[in-house]
C-alpha positions as CSV (number, residue, x, y, z in Angstrom):
1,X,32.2,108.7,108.7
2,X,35.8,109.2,110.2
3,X,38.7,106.9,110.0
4,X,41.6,107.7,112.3
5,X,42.9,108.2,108.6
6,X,40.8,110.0,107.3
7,X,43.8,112.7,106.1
8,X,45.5,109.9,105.0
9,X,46.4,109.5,100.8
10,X,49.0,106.8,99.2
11,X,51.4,108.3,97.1
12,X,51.7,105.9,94.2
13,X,55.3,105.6,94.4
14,X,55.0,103.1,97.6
15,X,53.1,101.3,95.2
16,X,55.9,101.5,92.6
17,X,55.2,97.9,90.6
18,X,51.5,97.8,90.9
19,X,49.3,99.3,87.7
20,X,47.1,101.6,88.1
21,X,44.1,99.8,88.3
22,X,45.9,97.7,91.1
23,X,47.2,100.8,92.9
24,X,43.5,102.4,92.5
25,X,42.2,98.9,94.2
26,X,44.7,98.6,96.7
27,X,43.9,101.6,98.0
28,X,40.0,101.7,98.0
29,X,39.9,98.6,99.2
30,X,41.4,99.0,102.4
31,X,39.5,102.4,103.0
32,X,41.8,104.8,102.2
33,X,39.8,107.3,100.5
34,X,43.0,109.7,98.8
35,X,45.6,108.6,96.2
36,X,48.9,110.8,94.5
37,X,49.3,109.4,91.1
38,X,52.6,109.3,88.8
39,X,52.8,110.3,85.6
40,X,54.3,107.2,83.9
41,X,51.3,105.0,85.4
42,X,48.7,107.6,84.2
43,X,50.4,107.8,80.5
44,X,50.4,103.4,80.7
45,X,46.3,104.1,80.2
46,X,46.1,107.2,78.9
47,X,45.0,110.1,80.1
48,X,41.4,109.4,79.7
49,X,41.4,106.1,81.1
50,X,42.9,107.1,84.1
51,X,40.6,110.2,84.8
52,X,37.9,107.3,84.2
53,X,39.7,104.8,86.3
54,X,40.2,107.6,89.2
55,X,36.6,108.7,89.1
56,X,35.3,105.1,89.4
57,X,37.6,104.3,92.1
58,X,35.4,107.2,94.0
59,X,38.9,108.3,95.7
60,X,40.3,111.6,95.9
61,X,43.0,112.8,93.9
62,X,45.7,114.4,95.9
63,X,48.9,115.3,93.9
64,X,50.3,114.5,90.5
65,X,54.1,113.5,90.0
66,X,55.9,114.9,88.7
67,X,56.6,118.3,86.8
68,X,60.2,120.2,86.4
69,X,63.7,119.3,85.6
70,X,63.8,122.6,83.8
71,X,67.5,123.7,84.9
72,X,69.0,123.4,81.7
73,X,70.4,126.2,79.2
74,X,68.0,127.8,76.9
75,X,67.1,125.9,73.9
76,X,65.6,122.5,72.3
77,X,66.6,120.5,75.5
78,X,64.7,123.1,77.4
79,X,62.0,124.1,75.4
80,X,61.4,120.2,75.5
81,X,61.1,120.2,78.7
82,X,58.8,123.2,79.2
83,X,56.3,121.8,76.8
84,X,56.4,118.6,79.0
85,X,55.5,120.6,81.9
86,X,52.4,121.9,80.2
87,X,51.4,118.4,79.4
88,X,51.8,117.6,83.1
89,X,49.4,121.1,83.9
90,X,46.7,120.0,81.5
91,X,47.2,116.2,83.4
92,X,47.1,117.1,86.8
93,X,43.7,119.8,85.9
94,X,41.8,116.3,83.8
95,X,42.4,114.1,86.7
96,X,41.6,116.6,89.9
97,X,38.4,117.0,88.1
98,X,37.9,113.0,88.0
99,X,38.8,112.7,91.5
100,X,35.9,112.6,94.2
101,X,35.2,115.8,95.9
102,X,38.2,117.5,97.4
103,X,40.3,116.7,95.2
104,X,43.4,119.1,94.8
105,X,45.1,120.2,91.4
106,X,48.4,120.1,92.9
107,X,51.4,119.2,90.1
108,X,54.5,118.4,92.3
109,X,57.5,120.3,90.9
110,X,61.2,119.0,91.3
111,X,63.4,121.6,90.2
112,X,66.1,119.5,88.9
113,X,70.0,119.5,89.2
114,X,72.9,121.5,87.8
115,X,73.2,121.0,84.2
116,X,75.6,119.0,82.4
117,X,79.4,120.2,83.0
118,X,77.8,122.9,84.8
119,X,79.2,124.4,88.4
120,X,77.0,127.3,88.2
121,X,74.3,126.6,91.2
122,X,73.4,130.2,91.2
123,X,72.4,130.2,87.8
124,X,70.7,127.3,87.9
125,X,68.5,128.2,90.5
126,X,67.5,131.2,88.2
127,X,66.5,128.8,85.2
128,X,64.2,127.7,87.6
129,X,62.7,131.1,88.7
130,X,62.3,131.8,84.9
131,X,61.0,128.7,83.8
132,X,57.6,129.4,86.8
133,X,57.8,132.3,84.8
134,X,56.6,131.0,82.4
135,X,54.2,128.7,83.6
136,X,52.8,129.9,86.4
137,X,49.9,131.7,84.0
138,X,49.1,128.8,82.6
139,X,48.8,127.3,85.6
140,X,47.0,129.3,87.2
141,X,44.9,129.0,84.0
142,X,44.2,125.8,84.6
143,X,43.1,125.9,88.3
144,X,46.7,123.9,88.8
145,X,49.1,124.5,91.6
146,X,52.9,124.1,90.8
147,X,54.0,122.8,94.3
148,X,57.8,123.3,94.4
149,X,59.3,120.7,96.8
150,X,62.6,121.2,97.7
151,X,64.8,118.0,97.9
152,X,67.4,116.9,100.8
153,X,71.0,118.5,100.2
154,X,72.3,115.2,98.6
155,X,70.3,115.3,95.3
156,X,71.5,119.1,94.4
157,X,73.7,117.9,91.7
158,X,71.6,115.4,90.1
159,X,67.7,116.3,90.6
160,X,67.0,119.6,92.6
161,X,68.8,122.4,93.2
162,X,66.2,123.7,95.9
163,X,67.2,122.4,98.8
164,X,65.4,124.3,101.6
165,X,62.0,125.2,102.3
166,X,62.8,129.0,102.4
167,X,64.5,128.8,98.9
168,X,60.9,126.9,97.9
169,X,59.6,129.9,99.6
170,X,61.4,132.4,98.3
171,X,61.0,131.1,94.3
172,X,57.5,131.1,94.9
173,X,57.2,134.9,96.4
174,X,56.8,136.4,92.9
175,X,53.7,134.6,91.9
176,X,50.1,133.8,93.4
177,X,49.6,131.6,95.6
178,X,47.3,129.6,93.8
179,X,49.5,129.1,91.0
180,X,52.9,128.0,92.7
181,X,53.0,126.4,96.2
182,X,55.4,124.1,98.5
183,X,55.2,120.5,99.1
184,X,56.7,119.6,102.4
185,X,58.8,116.4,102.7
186,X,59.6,115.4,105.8
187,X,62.5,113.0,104.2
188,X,63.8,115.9,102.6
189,X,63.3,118.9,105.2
190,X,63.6,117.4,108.5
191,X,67.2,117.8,109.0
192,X,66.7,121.8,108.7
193,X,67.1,124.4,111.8
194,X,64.9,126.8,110.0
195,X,62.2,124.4,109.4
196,X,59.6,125.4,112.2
197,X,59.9,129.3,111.1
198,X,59.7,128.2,107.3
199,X,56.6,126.0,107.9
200,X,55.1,129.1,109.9
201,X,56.0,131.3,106.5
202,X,54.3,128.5,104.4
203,X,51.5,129.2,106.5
204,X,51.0,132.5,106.9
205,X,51.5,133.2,102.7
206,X,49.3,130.0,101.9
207,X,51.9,128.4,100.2
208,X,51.3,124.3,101.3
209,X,49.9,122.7,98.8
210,X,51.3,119.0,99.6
211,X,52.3,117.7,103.1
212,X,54.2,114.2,102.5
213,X,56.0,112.0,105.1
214,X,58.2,109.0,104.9
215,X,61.0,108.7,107.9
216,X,64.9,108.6,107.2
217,X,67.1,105.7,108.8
218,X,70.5,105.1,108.4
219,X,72.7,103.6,106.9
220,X,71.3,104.6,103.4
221,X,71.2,102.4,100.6
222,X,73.5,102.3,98.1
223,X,71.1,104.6,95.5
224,X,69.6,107.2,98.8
225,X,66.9,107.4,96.4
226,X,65.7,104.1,97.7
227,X,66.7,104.9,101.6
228,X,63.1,105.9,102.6
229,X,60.8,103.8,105.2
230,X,57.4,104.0,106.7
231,X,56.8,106.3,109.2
232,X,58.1,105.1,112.7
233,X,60.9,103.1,111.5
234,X,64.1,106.6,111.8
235,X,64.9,109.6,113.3
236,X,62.4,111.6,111.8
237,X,59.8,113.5,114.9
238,X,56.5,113.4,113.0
239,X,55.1,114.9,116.2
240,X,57.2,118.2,115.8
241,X,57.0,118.7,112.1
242,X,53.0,117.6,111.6
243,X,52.0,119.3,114.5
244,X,53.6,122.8,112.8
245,X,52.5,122.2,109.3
246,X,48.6,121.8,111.3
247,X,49.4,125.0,112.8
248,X,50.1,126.7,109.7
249,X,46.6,125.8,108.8
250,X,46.9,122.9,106.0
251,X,43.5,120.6,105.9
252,X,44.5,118.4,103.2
253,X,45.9,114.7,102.5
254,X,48.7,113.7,103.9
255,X,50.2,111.5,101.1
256,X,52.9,108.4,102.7
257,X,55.6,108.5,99.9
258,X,58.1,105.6,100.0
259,X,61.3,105.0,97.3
260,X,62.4,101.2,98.8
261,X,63.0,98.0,97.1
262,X,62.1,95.9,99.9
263,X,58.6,97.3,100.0
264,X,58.2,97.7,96.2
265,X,59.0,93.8,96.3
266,X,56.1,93.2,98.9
267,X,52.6,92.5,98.0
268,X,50.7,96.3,97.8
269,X,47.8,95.1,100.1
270,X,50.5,94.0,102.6
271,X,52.3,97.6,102.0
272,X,48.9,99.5,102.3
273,X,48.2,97.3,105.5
274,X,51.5,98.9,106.8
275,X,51.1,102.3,105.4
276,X,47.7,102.5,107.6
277,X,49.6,101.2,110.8
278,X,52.4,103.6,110.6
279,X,50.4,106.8,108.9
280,X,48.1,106.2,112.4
281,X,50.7,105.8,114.8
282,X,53.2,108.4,114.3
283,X,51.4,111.0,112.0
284,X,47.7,110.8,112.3
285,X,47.4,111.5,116.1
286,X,48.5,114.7,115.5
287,X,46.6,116.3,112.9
288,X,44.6,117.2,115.3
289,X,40.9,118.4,114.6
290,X,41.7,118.9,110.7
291,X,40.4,115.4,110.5
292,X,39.1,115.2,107.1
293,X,35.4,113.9,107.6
């Protein structure tokens, strides 16, 4: 059977305060049939008990959250941080295999910022080339995609110095393309003249592995990490950009990923409720006959 959306997964982070088992609920309940899971709700159970609670949920498993933040110098810090990363390989491989069918071993990759009294962007940028590196055969290993998503301009400093699609791209060119992918944002991306060729590139090399939308509205919140709303409610033209990532021939979930404190403070039925509303209006009517049945 088909629900208008059908394409339609819950990123856990809308869902910041619920557990697991309530975001897993939550979800199911209101016949979603797709969730994106964070790593610090998965590590609350255990690995284990989260590939168990997934499977018995009987949802699909579209992304895990998050991998990266490997921009710093060579040594403990680093090597730290790499070993983390394989940890969050090996996480996202356990729980796509718990997930129902079409699930997707996609491990969402934020690059991370310029390190500590650092000024050097350039360089930074190639700690991240070296760090896929290094863990794109183990990825690839593991049936795992690393999905690189590049982050709006205003986090460069702090969390990801990708900030453009064709930088994603372009990071990514080196390796297969079923070991490191793109995850397009549209709260990141939007704002981008290039965007419609870049989404075309994506395309064309078979580089989406996540398609994620929240909408942008000003003015921001005091921490812009918390300035994202449901679809429908900024500036953002969902029409445009979903219509060109269908083109470029992604099938998958479409995960609704919202930072806000006003709807982390709101009941998660009430927020799934909306995330259906919005998802249907300004997203799902143009995915066009990729309707996941």
């Amino acid at each position: 059977m088909t629900t208008p959306h059908g394409r339609l997964s819950v990123n856990q982070a809308t869902l910041k305060y619920a557990t697991l088992p309530e975001a897993l609920d939550a979800t199911a309940g209101a016949g979603i049939t797709s969730i994106g899971l964070w790593r610090d709700a998965v590590h609350a159970q255990s690995l284990p008990e989260a590939a168990r609670l997934l499977a018995a949920s009987g949802l699909r498993f579209s992304s895990l959250c998050r991998g990266g933040f490997f921009t710093v110098p060579e040594g403990a810090s680093r090597r730290a941080a790499m070993d983390d990363n394989r940890k969050a390989i090996e996480e996202a491989a356990t729980l796509a295999a718990a997930g129902a069918a079409g699930s997707t071993p996609v491990l969402v990759m934020v690059a991370g910022g310029l390190p500590q009294g650092s000024k050097d962007l350039a360089g930074a940028r190639a700690g991240v080339q070296d760090a896929l590196a290094e863990l794109a055969p183990e990825a690839l290993a593991s049936g795992v995609t690393l999905a690189l998503e590049p982050l709006h301009p205003m986090y460069v400093s702090d969390r990801a110095v990708i900030s453009t699609l064709k930088q994603a791209l372009d990071l990514a060119s080196p390796f297969s393309r079923a070991a490191v992918g793109v995850v397009i944002d549209t709260f990141h991306v939007w704002w981008d003249p290039d965007l419609p060729a870049q989404i075309a590139r994506a395309g064309a090399e078979g580089r989406i592995a996540s398609y994620q939308v929240c909408d942008w509205a000003t003015p921001l919140a005091a921490d812009v990490l918390l300035s994202r709303h449901y679809p429908g409610a900024g500036v953002i033209d969902f029409e445009a950009i979903t219509t060109a990532v269908q083109a470029a021939g992604y099938a998958g979930d479409v995960e609704v990923e919202i930072f806000n404190q006003d709807i982390w403070d709101t009941p998660p039925a009430e927020v799934v409720a909306r995330t259906i509303g919005s998802f249907d209006d300004y997203v799902a009517a143009h995915l066009g006959a990729g309707l996941r049945r």
